[in-house]
C-alpha positions as CSV (number, residue, x, y, z in Angstrom):
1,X,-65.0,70.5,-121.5
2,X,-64.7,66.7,-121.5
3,X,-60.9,66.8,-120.6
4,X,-62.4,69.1,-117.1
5,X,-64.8,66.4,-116.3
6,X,-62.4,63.8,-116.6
7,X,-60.4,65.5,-113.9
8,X,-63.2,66.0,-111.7
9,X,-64.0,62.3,-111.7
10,X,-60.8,60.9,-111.1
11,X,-60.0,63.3,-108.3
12,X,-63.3,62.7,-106.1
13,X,-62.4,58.9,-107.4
14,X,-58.6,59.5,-105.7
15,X,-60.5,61.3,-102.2
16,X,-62.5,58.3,-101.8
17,X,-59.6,55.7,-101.7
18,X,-57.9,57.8,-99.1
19,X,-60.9,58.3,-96.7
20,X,-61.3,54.4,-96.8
21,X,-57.4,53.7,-96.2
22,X,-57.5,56.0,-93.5
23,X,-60.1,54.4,-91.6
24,X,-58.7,51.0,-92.0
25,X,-55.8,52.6,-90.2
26,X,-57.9,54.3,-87.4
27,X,-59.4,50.9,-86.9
28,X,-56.0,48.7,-86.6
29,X,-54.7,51.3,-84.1
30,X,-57.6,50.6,-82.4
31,X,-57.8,46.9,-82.2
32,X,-53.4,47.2,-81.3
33,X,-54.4,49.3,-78.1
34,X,-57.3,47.1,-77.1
35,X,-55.2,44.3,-77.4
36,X,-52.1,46.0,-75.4
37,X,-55.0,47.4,-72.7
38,X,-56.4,43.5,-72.4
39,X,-52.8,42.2,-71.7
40,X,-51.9,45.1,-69.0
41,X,-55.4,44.1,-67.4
42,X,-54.2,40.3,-67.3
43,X,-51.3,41.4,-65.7
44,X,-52.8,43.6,-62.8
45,X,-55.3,40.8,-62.1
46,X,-51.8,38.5,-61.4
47,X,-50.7,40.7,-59.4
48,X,-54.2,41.8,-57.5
49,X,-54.5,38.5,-57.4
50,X,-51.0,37.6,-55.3
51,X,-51.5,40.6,-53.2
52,X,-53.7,39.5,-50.7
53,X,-51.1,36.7,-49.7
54,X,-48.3,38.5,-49.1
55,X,-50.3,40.9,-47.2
56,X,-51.6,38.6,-45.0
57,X,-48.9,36.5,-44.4
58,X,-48.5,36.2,-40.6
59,X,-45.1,37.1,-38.7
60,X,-43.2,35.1,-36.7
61,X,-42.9,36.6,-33.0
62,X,-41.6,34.9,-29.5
63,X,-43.3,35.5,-26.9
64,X,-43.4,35.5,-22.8
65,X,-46.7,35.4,-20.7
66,X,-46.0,37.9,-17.5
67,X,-46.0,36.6,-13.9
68,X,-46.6,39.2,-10.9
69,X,-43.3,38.5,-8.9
70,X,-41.0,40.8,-6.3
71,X,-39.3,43.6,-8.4
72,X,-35.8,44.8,-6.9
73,X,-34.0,47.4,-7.6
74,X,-30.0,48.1,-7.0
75,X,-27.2,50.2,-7.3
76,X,-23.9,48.3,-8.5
77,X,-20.3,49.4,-7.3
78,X,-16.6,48.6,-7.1
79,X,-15.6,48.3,-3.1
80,X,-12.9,47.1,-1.1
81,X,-12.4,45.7,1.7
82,X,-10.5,47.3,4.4
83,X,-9.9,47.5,8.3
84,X,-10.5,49.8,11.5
85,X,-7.1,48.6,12.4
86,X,-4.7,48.2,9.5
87,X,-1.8,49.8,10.7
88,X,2.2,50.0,9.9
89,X,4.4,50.1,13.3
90,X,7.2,52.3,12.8
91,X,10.2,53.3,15.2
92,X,9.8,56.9,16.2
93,X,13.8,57.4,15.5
94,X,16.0,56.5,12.4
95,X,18.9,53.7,13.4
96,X,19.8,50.1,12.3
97,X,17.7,47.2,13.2
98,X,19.7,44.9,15.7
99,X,16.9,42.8,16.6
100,X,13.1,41.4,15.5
101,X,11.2,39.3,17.4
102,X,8.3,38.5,15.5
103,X,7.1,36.8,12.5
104,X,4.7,37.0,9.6
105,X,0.9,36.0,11.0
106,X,2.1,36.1,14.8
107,X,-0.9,37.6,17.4
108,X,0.4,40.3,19.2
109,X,-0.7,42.5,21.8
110,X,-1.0,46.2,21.6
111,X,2.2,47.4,23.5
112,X,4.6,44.6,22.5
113,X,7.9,45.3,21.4
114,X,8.4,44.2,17.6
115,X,11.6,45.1,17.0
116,X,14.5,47.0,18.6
117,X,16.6,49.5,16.7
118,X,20.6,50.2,18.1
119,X,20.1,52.6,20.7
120,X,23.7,51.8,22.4
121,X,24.6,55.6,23.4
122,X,21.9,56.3,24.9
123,X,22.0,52.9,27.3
124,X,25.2,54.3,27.8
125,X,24.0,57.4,29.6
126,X,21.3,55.7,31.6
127,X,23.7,53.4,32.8
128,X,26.3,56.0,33.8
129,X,23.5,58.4,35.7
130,X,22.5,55.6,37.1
131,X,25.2,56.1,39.9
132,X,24.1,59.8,40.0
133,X,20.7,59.1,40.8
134,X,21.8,56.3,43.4
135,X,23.7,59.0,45.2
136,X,21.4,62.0,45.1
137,X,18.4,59.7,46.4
138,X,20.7,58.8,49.1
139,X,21.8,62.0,50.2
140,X,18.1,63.3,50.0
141,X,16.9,60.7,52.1
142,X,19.9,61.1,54.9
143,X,19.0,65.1,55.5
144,X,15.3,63.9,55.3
145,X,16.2,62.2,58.5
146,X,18.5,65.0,59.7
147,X,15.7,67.7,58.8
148,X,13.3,65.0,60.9
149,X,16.1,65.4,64.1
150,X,15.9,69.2,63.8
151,X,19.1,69.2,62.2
152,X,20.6,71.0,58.8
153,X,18.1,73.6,57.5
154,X,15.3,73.8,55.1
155,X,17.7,75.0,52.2
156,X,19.7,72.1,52.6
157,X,16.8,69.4,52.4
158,X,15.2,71.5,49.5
159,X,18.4,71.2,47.6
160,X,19.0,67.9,48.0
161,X,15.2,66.9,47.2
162,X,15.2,69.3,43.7
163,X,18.7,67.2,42.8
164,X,17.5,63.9,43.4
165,X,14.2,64.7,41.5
166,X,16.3,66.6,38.5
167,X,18.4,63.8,38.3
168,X,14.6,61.5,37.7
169,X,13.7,63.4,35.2
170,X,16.8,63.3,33.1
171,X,16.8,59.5,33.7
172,X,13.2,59.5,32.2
173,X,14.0,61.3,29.6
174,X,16.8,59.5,28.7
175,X,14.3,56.2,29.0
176,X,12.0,57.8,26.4
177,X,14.5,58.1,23.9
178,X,15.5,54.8,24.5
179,X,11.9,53.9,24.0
180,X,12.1,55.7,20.3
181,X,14.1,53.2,19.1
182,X,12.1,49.8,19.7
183,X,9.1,49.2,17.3
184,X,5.9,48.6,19.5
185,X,2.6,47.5,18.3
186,X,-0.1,49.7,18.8
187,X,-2.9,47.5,18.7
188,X,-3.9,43.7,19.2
189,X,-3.8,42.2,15.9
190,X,-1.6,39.5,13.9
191,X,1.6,40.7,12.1
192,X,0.7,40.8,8.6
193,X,4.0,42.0,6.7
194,X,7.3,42.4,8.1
195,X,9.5,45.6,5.7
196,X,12.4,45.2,7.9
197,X,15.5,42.4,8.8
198,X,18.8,42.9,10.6
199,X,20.8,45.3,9.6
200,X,18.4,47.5,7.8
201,X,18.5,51.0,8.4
202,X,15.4,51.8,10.0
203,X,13.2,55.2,9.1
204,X,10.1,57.3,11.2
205,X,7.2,56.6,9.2
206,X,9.1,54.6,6.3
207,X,9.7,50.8,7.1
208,X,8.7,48.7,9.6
209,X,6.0,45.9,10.5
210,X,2.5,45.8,9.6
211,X,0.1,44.9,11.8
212,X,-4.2,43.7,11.1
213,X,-6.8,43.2,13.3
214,X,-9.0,41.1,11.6
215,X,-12.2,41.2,13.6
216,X,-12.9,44.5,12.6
217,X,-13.2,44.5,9.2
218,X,-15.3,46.8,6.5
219,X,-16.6,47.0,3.1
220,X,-16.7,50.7,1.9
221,X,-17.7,52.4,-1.8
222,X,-17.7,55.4,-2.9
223,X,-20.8,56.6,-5.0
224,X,-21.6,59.3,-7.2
225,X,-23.6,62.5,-5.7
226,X,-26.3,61.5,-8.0
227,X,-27.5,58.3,-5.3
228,X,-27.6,60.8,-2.6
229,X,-31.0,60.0,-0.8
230,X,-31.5,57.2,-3.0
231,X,-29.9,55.0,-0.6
232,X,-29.8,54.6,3.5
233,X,-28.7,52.9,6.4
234,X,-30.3,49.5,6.8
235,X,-30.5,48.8,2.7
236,X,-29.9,45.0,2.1
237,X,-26.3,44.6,0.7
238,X,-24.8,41.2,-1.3
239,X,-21.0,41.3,-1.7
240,X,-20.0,39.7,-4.4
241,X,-16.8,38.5,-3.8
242,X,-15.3,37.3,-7.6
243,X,-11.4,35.9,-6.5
244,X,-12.8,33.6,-3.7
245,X,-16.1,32.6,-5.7
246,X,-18.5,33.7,-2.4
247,X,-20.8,36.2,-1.8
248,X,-22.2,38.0,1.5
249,X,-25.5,39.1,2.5
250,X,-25.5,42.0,4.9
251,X,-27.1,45.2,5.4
252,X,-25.6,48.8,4.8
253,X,-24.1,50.7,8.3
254,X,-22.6,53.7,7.3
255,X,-23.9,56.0,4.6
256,X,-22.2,59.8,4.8
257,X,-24.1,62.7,4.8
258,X,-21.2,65.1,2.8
259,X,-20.7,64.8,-0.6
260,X,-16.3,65.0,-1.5
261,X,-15.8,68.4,-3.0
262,X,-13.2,67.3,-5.4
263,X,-14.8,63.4,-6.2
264,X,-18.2,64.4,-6.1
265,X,-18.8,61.3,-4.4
266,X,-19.6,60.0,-1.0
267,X,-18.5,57.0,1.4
268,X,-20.7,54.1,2.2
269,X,-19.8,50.9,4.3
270,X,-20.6,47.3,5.5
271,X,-19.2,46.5,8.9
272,X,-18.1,42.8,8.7
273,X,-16.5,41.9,12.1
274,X,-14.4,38.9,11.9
275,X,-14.1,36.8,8.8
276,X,-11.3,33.8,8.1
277,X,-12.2,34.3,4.1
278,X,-11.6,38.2,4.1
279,X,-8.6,40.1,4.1
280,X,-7.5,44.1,3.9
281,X,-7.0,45.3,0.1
282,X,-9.2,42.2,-1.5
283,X,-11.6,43.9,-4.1
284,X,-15.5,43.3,-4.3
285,X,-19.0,44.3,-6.0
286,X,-21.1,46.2,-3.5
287,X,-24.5,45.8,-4.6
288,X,-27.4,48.0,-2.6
289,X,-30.8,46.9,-3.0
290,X,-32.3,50.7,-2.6
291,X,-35.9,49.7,-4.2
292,X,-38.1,46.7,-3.2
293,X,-41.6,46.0,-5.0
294,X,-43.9,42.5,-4.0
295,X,-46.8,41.1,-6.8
296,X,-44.1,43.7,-9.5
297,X,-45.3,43.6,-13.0
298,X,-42.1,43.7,-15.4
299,X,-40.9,43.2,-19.0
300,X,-37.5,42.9,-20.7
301,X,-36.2,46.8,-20.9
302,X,-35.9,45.4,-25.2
303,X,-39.3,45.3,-25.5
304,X,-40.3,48.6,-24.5
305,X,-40.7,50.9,-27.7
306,X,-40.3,54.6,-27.8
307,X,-43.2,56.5,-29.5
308,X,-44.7,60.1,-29.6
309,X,-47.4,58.6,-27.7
310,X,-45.1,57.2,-24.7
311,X,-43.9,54.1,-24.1
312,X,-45.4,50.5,-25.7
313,X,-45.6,47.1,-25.8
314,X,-46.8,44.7,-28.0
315,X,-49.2,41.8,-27.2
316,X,-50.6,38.7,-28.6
317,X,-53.9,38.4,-28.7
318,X,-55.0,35.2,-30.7
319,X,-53.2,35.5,-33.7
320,X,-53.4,39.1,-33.7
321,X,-50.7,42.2,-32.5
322,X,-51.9,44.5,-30.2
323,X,-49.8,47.6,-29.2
324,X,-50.4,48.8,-25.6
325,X,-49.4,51.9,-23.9
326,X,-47.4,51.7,-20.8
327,X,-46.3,53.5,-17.9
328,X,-42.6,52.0,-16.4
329,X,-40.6,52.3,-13.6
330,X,-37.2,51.5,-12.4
331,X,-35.0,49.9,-14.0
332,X,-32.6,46.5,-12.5
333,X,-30.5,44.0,-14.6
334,X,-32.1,44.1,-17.3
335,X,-35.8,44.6,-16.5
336,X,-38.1,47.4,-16.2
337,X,-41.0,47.8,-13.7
338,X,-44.7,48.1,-15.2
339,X,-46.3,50.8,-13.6
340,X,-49.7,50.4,-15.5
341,X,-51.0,49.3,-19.0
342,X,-50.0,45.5,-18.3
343,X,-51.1,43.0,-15.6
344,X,-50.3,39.6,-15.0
345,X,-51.0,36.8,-17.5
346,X,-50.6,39.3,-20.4
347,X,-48.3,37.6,-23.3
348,X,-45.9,39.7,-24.5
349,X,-44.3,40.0,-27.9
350,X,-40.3,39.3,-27.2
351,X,-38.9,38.9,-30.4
352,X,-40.7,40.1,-34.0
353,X,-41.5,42.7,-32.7
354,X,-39.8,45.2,-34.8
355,X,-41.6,44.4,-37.7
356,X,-44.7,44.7,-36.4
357,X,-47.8,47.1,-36.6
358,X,-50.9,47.2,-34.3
359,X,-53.6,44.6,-35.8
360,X,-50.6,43.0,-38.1
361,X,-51.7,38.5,-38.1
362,X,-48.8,37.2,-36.1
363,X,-47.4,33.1,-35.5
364,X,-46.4,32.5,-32.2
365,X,-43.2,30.0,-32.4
């Protein structure tokens, strides 16, 4: 009985030591997690703390303040400069060259012979019916006098008038061919190019002298079917002219009605009269103001965001961003025209803008 109560004893004696070890335990768990929870709060408050800074640190932007000024708008295209009266003089018959009497840049006159092709057959036969038609004139004209006398008959006369006059014709004829063979200028001009020298053989439509009247000279573009009505006779016009470092002011003269079935394009042109600086062939910029607005409000086409909302700007206000919706027009090296949402004296964000949200602190450099 004394050996059970000694058990008893030392087992509620061993249940007591392990209650109190496990509470010491419970409690340095406790005090490890305080301490781990009072460092993580240290931390947070650091970086609470720096927050704020970086949040509102301002960004640096550019800016332009708006002016109300005249707003053009143009259409851009490659033209060249040509004649009414541009035009290579050809013989009308193929033979060797045995004479030219012009030179390069030489005014001519429209009918003056340019060159003369051999032609020595058919001089040939107008010399030899030349005796023919000596002798059938003069027999026509002796039984015009007999016929006047009352002498001969009508048969006679009428034979001798159809021979003189068959003998004219041939003669003409013969003069025309002649006449094929000389190179005439067809208009009044100055001889711009000569393709042929002695000796050369001559072809219809090949070789021969080319010949520019200068005082009627053009400017003409072709542009896409997409400007028709978008421009008209009367626009203002600036040539640029890049190889001679000059430009022209003008208006447009010619704008055609039909579009080119196969270019999809039509013809528009500048008349330019005389001009010493010009010549046919040189290349240009044709640039047609078609759009013209006075007191225009316009930005940099960069600055205009995209959003679901439409278009937008960005202003400074103070030290402050403030997005603005806008409505735009046109569009003309490399500006845009402000319909609405912007007047003048507005400032407007022009670089930083990227980074930027409505009511973000900004620095204007």
């Amino acid at each position: 009985m004394k050996r059970i109560l000694t058990i008893l004893i030392a087992t509620a004696t061993l249940a007591s030591c392990g209650g109190k070890q496990s509470e010491n335990k419970s409690a340095n768990d406790l005090a490890k997690l305080k301490k781990e929870r009072a460092e993580l709060d240290e931390k947070i408050k650091k970086i609470e703390g720096a927050t704020p800074d970086t949040a509102h640190k301002a960004t640096p932007v550019s800016i332009m303040e708006i002016q109300s000024k005249t707003f053009d708008a143009f259409v851009e295209v490659q033209s060249q400069i040509t004649s009414d009266e541009n035009v290579l003089a050809t013989s009308q018959m193929s033979g060797v060259v045995t004479s030219i009497a012009v030179h390069a840049g030489q005014r001519v006159n429209k009918g003056q012979v340019l060159a003369v092709l051999d032609a020595a057959s058919i001089e040939q036969q107008i010399k030899a019916q030349e005796a023919q038609l000596t002798f059938a004139r003069t027999l026509y004209e002796k039984q015009q006098r007999l016929w006047a006398q009352q002498i001969g008959t009508e048969i006679q006369l009428l034979q001798a008038k159809a021979n003189y006059e068959g003998l004219q014709k041939q003669q003409q004829s013969l003069i025309a061919q002649r006449n094929m063979a000389r190179i005439v200028s067809p208009i009044n001009g100055t001889v711009d190019k000569l393709d042929l020298k002695i000796g050369d053989v001559a072809m219809p439509g090949v070789s021969g002298i080319r010949i520019v009247n200068s005082s009627k000279l053009k400017a003409e573009a072709n542009l896409g079917e997409n400007y028709i009505g978008k421009v008209k006779t009367g626009d203002p016009v600036i040539l640029l002219l890049p190889d001679i470092n000059d430009s022209i002011r003008t208006t447009l003269t010619y704008v055609a009605q039909a579009v080119d079935p196969v270019s999809r394009a039509f013809n528009v042109q500048v008349r330019l009269g005389n001009n010493n600086k010009l010549h046919p062939n040189m290349s240009c910029r044709m640039r047609i103001t078609n759009y013209s607005s006075s007191n225009a409000i316009s930005v940099p086409v960069s600055v205009i965001q995209k959003t679901a909302q439409g278009d937008m700007v960005y202003l400074a206000e103070g030290n402050v961003a403030k997005s603005v919706q806008v409505t735009t027009g046109r569009n003309a090296n490399g500006q845009v025209e402000i319909l609405s949402g912007l007047k003048a004296g507005d400032k407007v964000i022009t670089e930083g803008y990227m980074d930027l949200d409505n009511g973000e602190s900004i620095e204007v450099h």
